[in-house]
Structures are given as structure tokens and as C-alpha cells.
N, C-alpha and C positions, 0 to 999 in steps of 0.2 A: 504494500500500500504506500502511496504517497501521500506525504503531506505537505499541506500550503496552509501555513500561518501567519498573520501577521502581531508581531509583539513589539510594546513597549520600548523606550531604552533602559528602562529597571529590568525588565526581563532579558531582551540580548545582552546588557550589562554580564547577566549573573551566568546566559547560555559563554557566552567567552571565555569568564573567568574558568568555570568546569571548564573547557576545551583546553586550557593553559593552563590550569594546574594536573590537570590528567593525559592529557596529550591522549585523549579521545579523540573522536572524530564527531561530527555534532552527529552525524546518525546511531551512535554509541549512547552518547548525552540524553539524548531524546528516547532514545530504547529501555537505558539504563533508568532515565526518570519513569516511564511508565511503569516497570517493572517496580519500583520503587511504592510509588505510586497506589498498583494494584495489591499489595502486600499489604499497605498499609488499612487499604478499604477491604480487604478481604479478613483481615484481623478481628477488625473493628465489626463485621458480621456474626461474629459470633456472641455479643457480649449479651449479656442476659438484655439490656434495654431493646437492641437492636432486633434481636427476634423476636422479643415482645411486639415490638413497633410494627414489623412488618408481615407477621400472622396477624396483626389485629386483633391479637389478645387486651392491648391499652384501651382504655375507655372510659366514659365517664359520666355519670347519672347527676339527676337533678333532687332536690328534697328542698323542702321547707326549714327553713333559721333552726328552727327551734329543736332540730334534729338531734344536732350536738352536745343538746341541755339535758336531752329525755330520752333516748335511745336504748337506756335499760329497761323504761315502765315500758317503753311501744315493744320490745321484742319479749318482753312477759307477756303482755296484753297478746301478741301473735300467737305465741306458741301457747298460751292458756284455751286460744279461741282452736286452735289446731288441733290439740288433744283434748281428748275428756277425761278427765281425771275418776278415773274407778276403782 
């Protein structure tokens, strides 16, 4: 594949400097960052948030203020009305 980009002089700055401190060739520079690159996103796929995120297990519901206050009496009151005590 070929590539056509156009960059920066911060970014040719930095593609140079690699080419001259490593006496790459820029198609090395350019291979070597992807590579780089791809490692770094492919890591990062596995972290617990990440798979979270992208099965769509994260989510997030709505309630009433008053949730936070009383969330012991409402889940008695649930499981009271759920079971029948005999």
C-alpha cells in the first residue's frame, strides 16, 4: 500500500529527527510507528473498561433523588411484596 500524507512541520520535524537518529528509512519510520502504534491499541483492548465498553455491558439507568436516602426501606418493601412470608 501506498501512502500520501500531508503533515505538519511538528510532525516532519519529529519524522526526521527518527530518520537521523536511527538511520531508518522513512518507510521503516512509518512501519515501525504503526507497529508501535497497533500494540499499543491492541493492549489497551483488553482492559476490563475496554471490553466493558464495547460489548455494551456499561450502562446507565434513571431513578428518583430520593433513591440514595431510602434504598434499604424500597428493597425490603420489594422483596417483602415478592415473597410471602409463611
Amino acid at each position: 500500500m501506498r501512502i500520501n500524507a500531508r503533515l505538519d512541520d511538528e510532525h516532519t520535524r519529529k519524522i526526521e529527527y527518527l530518520r537521523a537518529a536511527t538511520g531508518r528509512t522513512l518507510t521503516e519510520v512509518v512501519k515501525d510507528a504503526i507497529d508501535h502504534y497497533h500494540a499499543e491499541v491492541a493492549a489497551g483492548s483488553g482492559r476490563a473498561s475496554a471490553v466493558l465498553a464495547r460489548t455494551g455491558f456499561i450502562g446507565c439507568g434513571e431513578t428518583d433523588a430520593g433513591l440514595s436516602t431510602d434504598y434499604k426501606r424500597r428493597l425490603s418493601d420489594s422483596l417483602d411484596a415478592k415473597h410471602d412470608h409463611r
